[in-house]
DRENFIZA-835048 format. One record per residue (C-alpha): x, y, z; residue number from 1. Coordinates in steps of 0.1 Angstrom, whole numbers. Each point is the difference from the previous one (the first is absolute). Example, Ala and Ser with C-alpha at 12.3 -4.5 7.8 and 13.67 -1.06 7.14 Angstrom:
<atoms>
+-------+-------+-------+-----+
:     u :     v :     w :   k :
+-------+-------+-------+-----+
:   123 :   -45 :    78 :   1 :
:    14 :    34 :    -7 :   2 :
+-------+-------+-------+-----+
</atoms>
This chain:
<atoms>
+-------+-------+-------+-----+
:     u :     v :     w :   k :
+-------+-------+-------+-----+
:    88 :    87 :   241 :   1 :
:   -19 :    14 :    27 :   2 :
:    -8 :   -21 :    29 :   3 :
:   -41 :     4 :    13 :   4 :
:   -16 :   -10 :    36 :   5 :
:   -27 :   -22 :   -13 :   6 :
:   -21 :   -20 :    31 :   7 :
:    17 :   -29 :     9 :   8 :
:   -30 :   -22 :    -7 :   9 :
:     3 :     7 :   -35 :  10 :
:    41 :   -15 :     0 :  11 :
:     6 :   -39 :    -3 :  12 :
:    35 :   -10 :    21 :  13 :
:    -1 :   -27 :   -31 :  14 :
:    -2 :    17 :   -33 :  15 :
:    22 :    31 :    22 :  16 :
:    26 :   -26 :     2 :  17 :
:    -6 :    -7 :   -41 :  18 :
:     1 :    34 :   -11 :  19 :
:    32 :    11 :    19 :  20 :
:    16 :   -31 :   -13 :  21 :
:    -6 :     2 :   -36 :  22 :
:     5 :    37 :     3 :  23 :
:    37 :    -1 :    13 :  24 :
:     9 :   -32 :   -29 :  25 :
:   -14 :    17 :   -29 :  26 :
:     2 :    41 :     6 :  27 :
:     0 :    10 :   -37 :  28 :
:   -38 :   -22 :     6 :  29 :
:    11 :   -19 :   -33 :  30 :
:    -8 :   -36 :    14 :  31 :
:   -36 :    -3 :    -8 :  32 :
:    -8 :   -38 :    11 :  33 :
:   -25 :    -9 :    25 :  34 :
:    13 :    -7 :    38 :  35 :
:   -11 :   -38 :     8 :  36 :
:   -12 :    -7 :    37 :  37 :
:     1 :   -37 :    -1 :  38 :
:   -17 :   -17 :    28 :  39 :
:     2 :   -35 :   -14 :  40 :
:   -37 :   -10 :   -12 :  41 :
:    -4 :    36 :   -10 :  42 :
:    20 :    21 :   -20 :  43 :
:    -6 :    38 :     1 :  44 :
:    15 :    22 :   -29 :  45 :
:     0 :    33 :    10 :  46 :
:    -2 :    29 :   -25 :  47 :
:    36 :    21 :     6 :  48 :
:   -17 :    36 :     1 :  49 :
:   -34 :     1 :    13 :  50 :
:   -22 :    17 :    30 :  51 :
:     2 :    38 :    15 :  52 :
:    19 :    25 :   -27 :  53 :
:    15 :    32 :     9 :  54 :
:   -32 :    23 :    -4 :  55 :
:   -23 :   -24 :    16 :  56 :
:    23 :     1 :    34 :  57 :
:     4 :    35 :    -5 :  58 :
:   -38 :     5 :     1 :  59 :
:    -4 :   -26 :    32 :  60 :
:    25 :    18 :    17 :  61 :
:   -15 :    30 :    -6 :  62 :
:   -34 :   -10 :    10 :  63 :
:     9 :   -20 :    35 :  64 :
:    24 :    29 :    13 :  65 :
:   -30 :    27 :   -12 :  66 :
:   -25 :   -22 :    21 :  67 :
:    27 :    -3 :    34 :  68 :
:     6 :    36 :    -4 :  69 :
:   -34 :    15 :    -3 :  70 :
:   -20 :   -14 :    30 :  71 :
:   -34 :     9 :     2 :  72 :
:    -4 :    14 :   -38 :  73 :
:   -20 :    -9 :   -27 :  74 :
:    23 :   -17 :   -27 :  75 :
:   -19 :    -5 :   -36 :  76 :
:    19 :   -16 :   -29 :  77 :
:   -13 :     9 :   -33 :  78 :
:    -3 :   -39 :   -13 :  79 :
:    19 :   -31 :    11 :  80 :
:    35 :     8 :    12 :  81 :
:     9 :   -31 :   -24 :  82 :
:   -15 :   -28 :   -13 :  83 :
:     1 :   -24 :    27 :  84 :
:   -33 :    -5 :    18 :  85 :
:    23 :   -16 :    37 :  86 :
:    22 :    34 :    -4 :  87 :
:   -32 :    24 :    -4 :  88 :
:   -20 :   -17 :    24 :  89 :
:    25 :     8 :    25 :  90 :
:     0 :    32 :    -4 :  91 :
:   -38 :     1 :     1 :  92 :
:     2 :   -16 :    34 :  93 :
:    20 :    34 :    14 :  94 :
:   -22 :    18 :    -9 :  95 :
:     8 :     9 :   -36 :  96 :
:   -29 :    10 :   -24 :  97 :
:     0 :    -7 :   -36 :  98 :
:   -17 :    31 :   -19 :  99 :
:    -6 :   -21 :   -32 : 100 :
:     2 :   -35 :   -11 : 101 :
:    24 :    -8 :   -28 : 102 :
:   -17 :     8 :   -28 : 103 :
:    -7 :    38 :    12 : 104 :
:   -36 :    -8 :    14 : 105 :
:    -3 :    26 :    23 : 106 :
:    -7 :   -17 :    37 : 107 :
:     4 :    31 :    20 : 108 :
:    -8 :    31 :   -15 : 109 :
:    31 :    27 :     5 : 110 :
:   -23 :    25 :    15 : 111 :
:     5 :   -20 :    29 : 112 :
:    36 :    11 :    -4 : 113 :
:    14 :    25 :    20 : 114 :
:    34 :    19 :     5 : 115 :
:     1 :   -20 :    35 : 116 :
:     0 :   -34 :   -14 : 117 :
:    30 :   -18 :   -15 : 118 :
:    -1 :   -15 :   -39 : 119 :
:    23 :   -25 :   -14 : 120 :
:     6 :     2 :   -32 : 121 :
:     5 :   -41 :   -11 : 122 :
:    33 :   -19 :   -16 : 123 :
:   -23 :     5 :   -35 : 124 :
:     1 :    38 :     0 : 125 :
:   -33 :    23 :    -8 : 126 :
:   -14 :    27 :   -24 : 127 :
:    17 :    34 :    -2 : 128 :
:   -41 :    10 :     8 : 129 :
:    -2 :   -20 :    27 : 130 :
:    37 :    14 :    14 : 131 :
:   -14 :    39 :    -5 : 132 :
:   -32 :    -4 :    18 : 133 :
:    13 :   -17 :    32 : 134 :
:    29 :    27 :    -3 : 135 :
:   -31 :    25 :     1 : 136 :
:   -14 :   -17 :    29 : 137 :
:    32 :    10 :    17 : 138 :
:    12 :   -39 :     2 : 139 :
:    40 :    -5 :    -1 : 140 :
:    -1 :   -23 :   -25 : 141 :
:    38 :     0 :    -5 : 142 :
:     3 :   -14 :    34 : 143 :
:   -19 :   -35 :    -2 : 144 :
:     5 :    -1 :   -40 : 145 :
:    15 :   -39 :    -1 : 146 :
:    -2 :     0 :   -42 : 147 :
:    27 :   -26 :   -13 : 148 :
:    27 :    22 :   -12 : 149 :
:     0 :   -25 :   -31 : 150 :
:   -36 :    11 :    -5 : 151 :
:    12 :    37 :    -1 : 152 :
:    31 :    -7 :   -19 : 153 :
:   -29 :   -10 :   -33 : 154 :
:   -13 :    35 :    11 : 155 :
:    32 :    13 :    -6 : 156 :
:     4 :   -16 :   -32 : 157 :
:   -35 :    13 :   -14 : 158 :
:    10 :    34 :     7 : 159 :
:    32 :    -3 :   -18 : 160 :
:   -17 :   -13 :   -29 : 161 :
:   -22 :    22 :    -2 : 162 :
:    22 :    25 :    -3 : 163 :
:    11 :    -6 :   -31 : 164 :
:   -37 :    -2 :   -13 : 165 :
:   -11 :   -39 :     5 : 166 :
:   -30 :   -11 :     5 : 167 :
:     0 :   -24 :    32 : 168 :
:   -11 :   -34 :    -6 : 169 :
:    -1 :   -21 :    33 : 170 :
:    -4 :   -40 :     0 : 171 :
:   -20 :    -4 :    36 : 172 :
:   -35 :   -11 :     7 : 173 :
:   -22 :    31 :     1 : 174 :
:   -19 :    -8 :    31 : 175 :
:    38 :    -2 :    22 : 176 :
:     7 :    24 :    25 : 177 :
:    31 :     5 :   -12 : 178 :
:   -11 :     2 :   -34 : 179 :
:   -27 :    26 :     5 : 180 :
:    31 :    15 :    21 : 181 :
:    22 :    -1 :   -30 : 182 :
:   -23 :    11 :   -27 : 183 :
:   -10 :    32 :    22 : 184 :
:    33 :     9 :     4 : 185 :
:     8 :    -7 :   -40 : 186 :
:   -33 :    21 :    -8 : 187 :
:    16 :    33 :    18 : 188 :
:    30 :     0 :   -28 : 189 :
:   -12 :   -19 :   -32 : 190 :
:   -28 :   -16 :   -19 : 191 :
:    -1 :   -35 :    18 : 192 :
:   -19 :   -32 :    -8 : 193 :
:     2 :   -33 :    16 : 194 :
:    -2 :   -35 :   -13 : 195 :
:    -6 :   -30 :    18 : 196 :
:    18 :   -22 :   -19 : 197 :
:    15 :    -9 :   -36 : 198 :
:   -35 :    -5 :   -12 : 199 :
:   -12 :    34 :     8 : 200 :
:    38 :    14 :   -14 : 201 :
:   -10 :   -21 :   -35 : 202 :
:   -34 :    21 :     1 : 203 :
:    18 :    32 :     9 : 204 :
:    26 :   -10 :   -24 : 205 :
:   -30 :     3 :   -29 : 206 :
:    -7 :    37 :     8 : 207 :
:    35 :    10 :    -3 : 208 :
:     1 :   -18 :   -36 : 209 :
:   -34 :    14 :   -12 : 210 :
:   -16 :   -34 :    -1 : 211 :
:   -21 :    11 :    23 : 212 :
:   -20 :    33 :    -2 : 213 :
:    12 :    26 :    26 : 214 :
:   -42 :     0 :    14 : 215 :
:     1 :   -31 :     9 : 216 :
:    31 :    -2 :    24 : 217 :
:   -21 :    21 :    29 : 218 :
:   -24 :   -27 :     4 : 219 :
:    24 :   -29 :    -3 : 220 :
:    23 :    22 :    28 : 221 :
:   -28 :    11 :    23 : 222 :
:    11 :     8 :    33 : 223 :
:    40 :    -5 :   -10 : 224 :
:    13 :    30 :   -15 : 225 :
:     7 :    37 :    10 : 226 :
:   -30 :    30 :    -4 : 227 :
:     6 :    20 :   -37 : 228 :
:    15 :   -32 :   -10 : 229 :
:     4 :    -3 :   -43 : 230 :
:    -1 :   -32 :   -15 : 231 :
:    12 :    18 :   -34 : 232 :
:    32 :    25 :    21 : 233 :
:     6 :   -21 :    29 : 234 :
:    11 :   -33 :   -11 : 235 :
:    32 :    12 :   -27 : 236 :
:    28 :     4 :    32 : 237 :
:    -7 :   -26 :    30 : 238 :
:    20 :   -14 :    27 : 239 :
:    -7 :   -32 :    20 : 240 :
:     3 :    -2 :    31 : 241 :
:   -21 :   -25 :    26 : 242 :
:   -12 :   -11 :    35 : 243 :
:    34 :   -12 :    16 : 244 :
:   -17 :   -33 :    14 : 245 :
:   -13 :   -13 :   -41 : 246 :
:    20 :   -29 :   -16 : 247 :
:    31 :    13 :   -15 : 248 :
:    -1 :   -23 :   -29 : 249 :
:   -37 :    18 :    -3 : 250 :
:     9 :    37 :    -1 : 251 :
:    30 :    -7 :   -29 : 252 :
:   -17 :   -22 :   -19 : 253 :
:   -28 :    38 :    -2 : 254 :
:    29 :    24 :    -4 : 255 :
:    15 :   -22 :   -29 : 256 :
:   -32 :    -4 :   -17 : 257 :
:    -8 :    35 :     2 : 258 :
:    36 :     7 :   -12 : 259 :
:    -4 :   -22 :   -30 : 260 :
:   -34 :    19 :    -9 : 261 :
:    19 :    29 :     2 : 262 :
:    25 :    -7 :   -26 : 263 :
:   -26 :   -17 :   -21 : 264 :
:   -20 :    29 :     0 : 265 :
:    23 :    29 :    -8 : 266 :
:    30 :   -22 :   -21 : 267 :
:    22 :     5 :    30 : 268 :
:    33 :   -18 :    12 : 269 :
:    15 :    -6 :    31 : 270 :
:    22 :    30 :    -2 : 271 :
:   -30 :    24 :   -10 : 272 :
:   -29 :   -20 :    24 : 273 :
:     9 :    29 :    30 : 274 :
:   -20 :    22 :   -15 : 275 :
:   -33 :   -21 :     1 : 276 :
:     4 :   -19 :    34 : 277 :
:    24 :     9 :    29 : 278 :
:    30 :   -24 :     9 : 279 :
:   -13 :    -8 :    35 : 280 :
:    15 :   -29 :    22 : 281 :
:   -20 :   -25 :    17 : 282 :
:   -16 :    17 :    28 : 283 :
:    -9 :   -32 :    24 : 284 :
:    11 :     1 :    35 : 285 :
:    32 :   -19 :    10 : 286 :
:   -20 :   -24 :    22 : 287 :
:   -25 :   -11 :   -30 : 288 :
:    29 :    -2 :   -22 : 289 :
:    17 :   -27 :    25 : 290 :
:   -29 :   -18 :    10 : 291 :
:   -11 :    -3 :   -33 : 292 :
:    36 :   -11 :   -14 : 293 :
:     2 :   -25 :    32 : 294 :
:   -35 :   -16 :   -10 : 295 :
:    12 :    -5 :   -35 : 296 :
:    29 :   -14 :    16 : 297 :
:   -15 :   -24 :    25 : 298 :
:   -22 :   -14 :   -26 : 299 :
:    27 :   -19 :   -19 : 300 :
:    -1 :   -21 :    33 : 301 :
:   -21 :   -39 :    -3 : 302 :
:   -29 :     7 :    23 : 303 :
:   -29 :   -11 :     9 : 304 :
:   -18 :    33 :     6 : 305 :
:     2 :    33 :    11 : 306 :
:   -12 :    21 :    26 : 307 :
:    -4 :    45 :    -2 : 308 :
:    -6 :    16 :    31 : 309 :
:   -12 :    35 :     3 : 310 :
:   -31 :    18 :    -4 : 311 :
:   -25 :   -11 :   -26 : 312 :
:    -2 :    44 :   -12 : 313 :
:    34 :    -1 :     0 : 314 :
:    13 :     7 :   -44 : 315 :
:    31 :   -12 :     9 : 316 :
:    -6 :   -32 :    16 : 317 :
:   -27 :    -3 :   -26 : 318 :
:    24 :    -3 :   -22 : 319 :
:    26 :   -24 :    16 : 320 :
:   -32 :   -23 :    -4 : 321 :
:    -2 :     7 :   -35 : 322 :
:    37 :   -10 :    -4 : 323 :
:    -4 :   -35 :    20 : 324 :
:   -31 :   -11 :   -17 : 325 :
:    16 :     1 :   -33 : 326 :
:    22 :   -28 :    13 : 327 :
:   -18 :   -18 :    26 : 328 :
:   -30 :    -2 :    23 : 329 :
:     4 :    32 :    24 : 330 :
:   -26 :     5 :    31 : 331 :
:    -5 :    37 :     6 : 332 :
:    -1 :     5 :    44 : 333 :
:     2 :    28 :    21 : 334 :
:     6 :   -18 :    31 : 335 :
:     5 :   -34 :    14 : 336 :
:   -34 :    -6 :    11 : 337 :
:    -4 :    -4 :   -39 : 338 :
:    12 :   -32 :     1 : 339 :
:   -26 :   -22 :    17 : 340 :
:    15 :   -33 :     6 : 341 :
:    28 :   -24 :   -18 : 342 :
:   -32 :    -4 :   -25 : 343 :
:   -20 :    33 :    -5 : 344 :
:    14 :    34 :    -9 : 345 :
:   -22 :    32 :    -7 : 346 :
:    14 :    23 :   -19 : 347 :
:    -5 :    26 :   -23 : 348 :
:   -11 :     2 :   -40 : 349 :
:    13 :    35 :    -9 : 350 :
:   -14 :    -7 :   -32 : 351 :
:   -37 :    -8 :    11 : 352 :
:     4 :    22 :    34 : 353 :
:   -11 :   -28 :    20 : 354 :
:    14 :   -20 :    26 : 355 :
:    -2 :   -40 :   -11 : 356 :
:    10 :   -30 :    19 : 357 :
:    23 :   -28 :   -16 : 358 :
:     2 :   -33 :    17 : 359 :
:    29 :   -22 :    -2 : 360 :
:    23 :    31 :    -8 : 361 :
:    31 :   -23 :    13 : 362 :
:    14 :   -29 :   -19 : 363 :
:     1 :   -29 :    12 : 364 :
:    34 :    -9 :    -3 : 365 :
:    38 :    12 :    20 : 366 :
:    16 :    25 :    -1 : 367 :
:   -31 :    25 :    -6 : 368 :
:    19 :    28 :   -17 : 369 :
:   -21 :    34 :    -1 : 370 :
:    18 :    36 :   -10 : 371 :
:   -12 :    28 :    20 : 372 :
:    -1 :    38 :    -3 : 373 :
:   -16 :    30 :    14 : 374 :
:    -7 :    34 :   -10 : 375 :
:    15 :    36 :     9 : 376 :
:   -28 :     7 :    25 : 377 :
:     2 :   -32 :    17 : 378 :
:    13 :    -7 :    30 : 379 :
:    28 :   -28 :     8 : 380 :
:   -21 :   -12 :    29 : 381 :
:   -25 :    -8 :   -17 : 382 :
:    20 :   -21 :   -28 : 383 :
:    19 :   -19 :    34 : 384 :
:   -34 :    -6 :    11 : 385 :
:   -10 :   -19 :   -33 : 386 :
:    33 :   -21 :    -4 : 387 :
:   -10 :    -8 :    40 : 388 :
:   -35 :   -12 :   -10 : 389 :
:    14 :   -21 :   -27 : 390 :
:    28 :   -17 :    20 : 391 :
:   -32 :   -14 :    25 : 392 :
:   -10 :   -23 :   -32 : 393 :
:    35 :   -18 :    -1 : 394 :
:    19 :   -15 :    28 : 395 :
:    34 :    22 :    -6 : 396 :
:    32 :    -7 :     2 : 397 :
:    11 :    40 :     9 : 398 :
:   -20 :    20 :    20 : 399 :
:    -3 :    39 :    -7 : 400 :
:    24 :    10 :    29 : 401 :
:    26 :   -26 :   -16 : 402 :
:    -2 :    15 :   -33 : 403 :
:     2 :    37 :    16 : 404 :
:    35 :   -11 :    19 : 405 :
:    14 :   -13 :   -32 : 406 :
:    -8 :    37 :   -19 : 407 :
:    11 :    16 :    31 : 408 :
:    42 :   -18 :     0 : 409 :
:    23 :    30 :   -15 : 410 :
:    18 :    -9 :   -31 : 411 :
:    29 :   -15 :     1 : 412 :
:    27 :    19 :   -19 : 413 :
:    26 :   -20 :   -14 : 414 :
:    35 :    14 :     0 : 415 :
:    13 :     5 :   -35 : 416 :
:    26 :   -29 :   -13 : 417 :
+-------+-------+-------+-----+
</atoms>
């Protein structure tokens, strides 16, 4: 895989060290289990795929090598370049301008736009409309265009469903950027309706039965499905396909319930369900895959707590939390300066969208043992930085630059017997 020049400041010599060690003993990345940093007092489980993914460095790369080489321009990004709030704020402090926020709120109006200035399209994608018109204003969009190619690989899919007549159901949260990005692009070939989650797919589930009346689904979907959409035409052939950072457990659990309805509905079997709902594979990226996969892994670990670093709009850290708290208490940080002292820790309620402090967050006893995890937009400094913090509340028996020499010793190959 393609190596990127991502700022050093964003790279930890530590979890560097990690990564090309458990990289070169398991290859085939089959060895899920947690790397332990174990500093005596405290024991640090850390999560075996987490931080930076392909299209996020692809995108930084992108956007620091488009500021170094365009002195003296004006460089707009359409929304956050990803959903890290240190990474964006970066880029803000060269000079780059964000255009909207990340729900679309416009914060600079494109008339301010012209064929002079330099647009980067972020990691997430945009709308097909929002593509043409900066195309008409003369903008070389394909030049500074840092969409995940996982994000465009779903585009790819849509299309090739719709092909063959399917209507596009995507599992995303409407208000994402790249799920507005995704449903734009479905829109252009298919019918196309998104659902939040298997709640929404139960209710959308009722229309294609006829337990609901076909009048009512317009209402119930405002604001998620594609313009001449029928309730009554549109819902017989679908294909599911999702926003690549949602929980993979998530977007099955909606494609096999829709599935089932199908064959319910028209007496089919599994031989004669193609018909009714395309035969599309899970289209999460490679990096939420992992991370999710090493999450469910390190929680089978005795801890005390866990800690998720990333930023608090970020879906797929969002939902690395939602995996830890179903086994034990998880604080939710972007940044050491979260955690407050050996006693305090502010962090965030995704749930409630507030930021809370808990006291007393440690246990009182030795060895404190806490998992930790990041997500794909966040960097590894910032994750060293919080293991740092938490090593100043316990008098350690390995310092950081011990640990880092230990990953760093070559493997010793043994001759064969």
């Amino acid at each position: 895989m393609k190596k990127f020049e991502v700022p050093i400041i964003y790279r930890s010599p530590l979890i560097s060290a990690i990564k090309k060690k458990r990289k070169e003993q398991d290859r085939m990345k089959k060895d899920f289990l947690p790397t332990l940093l174990d500093f005596g007092p405290l024991q640090v489980y850390l999560a075996r795929h987490f931080g930076f993914c392909y299209g996020v460095e692809n995108a930084i790369e992108i956007a620091f090598r488009t500021i170094e080489e365009n002195p003296g321009k004006r460089i707009f990004l359409l929304s956050e370049m990803i959903h890290n709030p240190q990474v964006n704020a970066d880029l803000m402090a060269n000079g780059v301008e964000f255009l909207q926020d990340t729900y679309g709120k416009q914060l600079i109006s494109f008339d301010r736009i012209t064929a002079e200035d330099i647009v980067l399209i972020p990691a997430f994608g945009t709308t097909i409309e929002i593509e043409k018109m900066l195309n008409e204003k003369g903008i070389a969009v394909e030049k500074y265009n840092t969409t995940c190619p996982f994000v465009e690989k779903v585009w790819n899919r849509s299309e090739a469903i719709a092909r063959k007549n399917y209507t596009i159901v995507i599992h995303g949260k409407p208000n994402h950027e790249e799920t507005r990005a995704t449903f734009s692009h479905a829109a252009v070939n298919a019918p196309s309706v998104i659902v939040k989650d298997m709640k929404q797919a139960m209710e959308l589930a009722k229309y294609i039965t006829g337990e609901k009346a076909a009048r009512d689904f317009y209402a119930e979907f405002k604001g998620q499905y594609s313009a001449g959409f029928n309730a009554e035409k549109h819902l017989v052939s679908i294909g599911v396909v999702n926003q690549t950072t949602m929980l993979a457990g998530d977007t099955q659990a909606i494609a096999d319930f829709l599935k089932q309805t199908m064959i319910e509905k028209y007496g089919l079997t599994e031989k004669t369900i193609s018909g009714h709902i395309a035969d599309t594979r899970d289209t999460l990226c490679y990096a939420t895959n992992d991370n999710q996969g090493a999450v469910t892994s390190m929680l089978e670990t005795k801890a005390d707590l866990a800690i998720v670093v990333g930023g608090y709009n970020s879906s797929n850290t969002t939902h690395l939390v939602e995996l830890c708290e179903e086994k034990l208490r998880t604080y939710f940080i972007h940044s050491e300066e979260k955690i407050l002292s050996g006693t305090d820790i502010l962090h965030y309620n995704f749930h409630t969208k507030t930021e809370i402090v808990t006291s007393h967050y440690l246990p009182v006893k030795q060895p404190v043992k806490i998992l930790i995890t990041s997500g794909a937009s966040c960097p590894d400094a910032l994750v060293e930085g919080v293991i740092t913090k938490l090593t100043t509340f316990f008098t350690i028996e390995k310092t950081m630059g011990d640990l880092s020499e230990e990953f760093n010793k070559p493997i010793e190959i043994r001759p064969e017997s």
